[in-house]
PLY file of the C-alpha trace (Angstrom):
ply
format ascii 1.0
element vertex 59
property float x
property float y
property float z
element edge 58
property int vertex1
property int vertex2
end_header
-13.46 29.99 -19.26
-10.68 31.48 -17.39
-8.32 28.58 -15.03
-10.05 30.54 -12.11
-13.31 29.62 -12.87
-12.99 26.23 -13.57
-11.06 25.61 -10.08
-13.77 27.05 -8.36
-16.38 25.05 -10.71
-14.18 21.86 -9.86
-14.58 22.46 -5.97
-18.10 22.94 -6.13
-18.38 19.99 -7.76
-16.11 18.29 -5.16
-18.27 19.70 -2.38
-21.52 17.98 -4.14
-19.97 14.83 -4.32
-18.93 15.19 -0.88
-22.22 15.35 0.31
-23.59 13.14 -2.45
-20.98 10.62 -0.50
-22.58 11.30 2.93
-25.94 10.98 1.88
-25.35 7.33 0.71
-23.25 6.19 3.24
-24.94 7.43 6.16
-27.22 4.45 6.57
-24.48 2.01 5.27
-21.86 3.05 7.77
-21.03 1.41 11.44
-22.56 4.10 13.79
-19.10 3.98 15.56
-16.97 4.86 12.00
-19.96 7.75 11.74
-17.34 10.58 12.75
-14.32 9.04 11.17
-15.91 9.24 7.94
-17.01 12.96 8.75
-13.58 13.78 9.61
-11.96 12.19 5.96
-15.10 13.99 3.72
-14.23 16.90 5.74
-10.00 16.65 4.95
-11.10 15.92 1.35
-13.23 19.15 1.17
-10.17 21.02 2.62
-7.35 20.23 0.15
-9.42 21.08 -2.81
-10.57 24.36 -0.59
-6.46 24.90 -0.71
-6.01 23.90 -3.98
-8.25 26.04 -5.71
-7.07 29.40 -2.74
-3.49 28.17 -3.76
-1.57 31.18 -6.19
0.10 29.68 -9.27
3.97 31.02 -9.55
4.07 33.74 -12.01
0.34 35.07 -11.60
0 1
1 2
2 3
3 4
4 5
5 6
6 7
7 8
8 9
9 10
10 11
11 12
12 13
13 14
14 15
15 16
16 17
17 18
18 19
19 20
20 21
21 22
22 23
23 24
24 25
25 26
26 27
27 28
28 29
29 30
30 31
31 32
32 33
33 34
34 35
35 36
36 37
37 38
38 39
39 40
40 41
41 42
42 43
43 44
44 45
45 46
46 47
47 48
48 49
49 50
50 51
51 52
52 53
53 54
54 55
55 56
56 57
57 58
């Protein structure tokens, strides 16, 4: 496999965990720290978006 392909296989994988995340903690969570948590699943989704749109130097 090809370093493309496993960056984008590594942020699918993030973005199942992600939601993995939210599916457990939704119940768990204080109703009030609902959105916060939204907001930091939401940041972590975006830096590995960035990460894996991110050209290497030399490429």
């Amino acid at each position: 496999m090809n370093r493309n392909t496993i960056k984008w296989l590594n942020f699918t994988l993030t973005v199942i965990a992600l939601f993995a995340i939210y599916v457990f903690l939704d119940g768990i969570v204080d109703p009030s720290m609902h959105g916060l948590m939204i907001v930091g699943l939401v940041l972590i989704g975006m830096v590995s978006l960035v990460l894996v749109l991110k050209r290497e130097n030399g490429e």
